[in-house]
VEXTOR-190108 format. One record per residue (C-alpha): residue in one letter; x, y, z; residue number from 1. Coordinates in nm, 3 decimals. Example, Ala and Ser with C-alpha at 12.3 -4.5 7.8 and 13.67 -1.06 7.14 Angstrom:
2
+------+---------+---------+---------+-----+
: rest :       X :       Y :       Z :  nr :
+------+---------+---------+---------+-----+
:    A :   1.230 :  -0.450 :   0.780 :   1 :
:    S :   1.367 :  -0.106 :   0.714 :   2 :
+------+---------+---------+---------+-----+
This chain:
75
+------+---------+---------+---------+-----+
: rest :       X :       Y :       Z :  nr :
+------+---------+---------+---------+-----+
:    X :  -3.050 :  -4.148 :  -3.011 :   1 :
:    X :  -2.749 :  -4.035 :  -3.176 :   2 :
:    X :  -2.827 :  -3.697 :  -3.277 :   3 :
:    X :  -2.879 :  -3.687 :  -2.835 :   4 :
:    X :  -2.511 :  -3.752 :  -2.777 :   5 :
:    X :  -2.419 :  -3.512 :  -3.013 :   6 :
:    X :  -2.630 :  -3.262 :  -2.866 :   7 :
:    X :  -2.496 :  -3.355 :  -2.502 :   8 :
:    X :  -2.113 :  -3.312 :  -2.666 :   9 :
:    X :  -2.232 :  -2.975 :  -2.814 :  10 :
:    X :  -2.356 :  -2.850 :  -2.473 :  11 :
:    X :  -1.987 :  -2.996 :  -2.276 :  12 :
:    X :  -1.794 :  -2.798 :  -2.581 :  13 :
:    X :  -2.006 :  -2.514 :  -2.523 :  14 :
:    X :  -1.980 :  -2.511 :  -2.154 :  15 :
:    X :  -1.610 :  -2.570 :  -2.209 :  16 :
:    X :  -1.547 :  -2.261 :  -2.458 :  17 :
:    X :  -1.722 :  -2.042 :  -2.233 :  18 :
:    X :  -1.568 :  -2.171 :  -1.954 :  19 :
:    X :  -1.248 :  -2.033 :  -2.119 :  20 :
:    X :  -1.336 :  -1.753 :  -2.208 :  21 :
:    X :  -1.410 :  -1.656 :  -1.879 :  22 :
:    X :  -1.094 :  -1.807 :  -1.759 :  23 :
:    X :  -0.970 :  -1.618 :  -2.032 :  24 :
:    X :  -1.087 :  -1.302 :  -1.885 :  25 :
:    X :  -1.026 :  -1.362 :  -1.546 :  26 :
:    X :  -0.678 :  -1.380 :  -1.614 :  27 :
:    X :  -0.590 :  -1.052 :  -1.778 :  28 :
:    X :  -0.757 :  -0.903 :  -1.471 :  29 :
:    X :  -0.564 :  -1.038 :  -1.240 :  30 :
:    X :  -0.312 :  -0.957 :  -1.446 :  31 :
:    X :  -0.353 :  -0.581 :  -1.463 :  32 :
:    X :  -0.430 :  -0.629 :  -1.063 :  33 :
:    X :  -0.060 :  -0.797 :  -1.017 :  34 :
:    X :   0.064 :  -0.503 :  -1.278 :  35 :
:    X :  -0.035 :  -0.258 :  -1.043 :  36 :
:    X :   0.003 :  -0.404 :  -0.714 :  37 :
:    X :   0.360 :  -0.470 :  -0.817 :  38 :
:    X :   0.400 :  -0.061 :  -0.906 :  39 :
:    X :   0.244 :   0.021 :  -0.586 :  40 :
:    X :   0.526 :  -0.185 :  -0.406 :  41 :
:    X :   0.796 :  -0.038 :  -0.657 :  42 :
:    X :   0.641 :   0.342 :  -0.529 :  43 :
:    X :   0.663 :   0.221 :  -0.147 :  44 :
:    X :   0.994 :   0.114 :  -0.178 :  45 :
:    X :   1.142 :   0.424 :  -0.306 :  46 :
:    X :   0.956 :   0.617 :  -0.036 :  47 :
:    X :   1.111 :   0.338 :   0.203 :  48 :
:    X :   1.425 :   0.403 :   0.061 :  49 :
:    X :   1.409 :   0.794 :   0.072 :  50 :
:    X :   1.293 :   0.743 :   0.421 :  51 :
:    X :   1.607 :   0.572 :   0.518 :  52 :
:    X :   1.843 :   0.855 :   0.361 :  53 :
:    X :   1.662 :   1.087 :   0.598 :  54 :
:    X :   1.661 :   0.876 :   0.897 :  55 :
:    X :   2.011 :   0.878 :   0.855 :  56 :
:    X :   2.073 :   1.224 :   0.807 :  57 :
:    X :   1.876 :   1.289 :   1.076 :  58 :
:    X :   2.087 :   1.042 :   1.268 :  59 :
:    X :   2.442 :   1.184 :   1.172 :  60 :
:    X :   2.290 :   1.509 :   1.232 :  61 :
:    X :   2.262 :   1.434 :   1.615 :  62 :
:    X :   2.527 :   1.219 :   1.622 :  63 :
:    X :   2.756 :   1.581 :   1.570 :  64 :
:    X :   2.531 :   1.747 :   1.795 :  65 :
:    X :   2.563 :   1.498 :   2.072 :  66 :
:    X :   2.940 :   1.529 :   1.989 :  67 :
:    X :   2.953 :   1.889 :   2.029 :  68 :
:    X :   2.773 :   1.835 :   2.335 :  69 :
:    X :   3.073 :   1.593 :   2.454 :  70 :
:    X :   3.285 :   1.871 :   2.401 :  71 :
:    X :   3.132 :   2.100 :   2.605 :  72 :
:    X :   3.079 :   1.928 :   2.930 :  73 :
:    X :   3.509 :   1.800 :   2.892 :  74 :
:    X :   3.595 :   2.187 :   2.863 :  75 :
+------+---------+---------+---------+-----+
């Protein structure tokens, strides 16, 4: 009857160790998932942000053009 117990705590510890194990191993992939999903948004951002300089270039760009414009109708 005993040696039953011990065999049920064997199979719990078993289950257990496995358990984290695979815990263990889920982990580091969602790690490496989070890793690169966080270089991903660092890329975007930097396009973001070079897409900003341009807009505003763009935008002072026909800003003086519009100006110029201005000009011409006053004269």
């Amino acid at each position: 009857m005993e040696f039953l117990k011990f065999d049920e705590l064997e199979k719990k510890i078993t289950g257990l160790v496995e358990n984290h194990t695979l815990l263990k191993k889920r982990n580091l992939e969602l790690e490496k998932l989070i890793q690169n999903k966080s270089m991903e948004l660092e890329e975007a951002n930097k396009k973001l942000g070079g897409l900003r300089e341009e807009r505003d270039t763009v935008r002072t760009k026909v800003d003086s053009l519009l100006d110029l414009l201005q000009e011409i109708k006053t004269t």
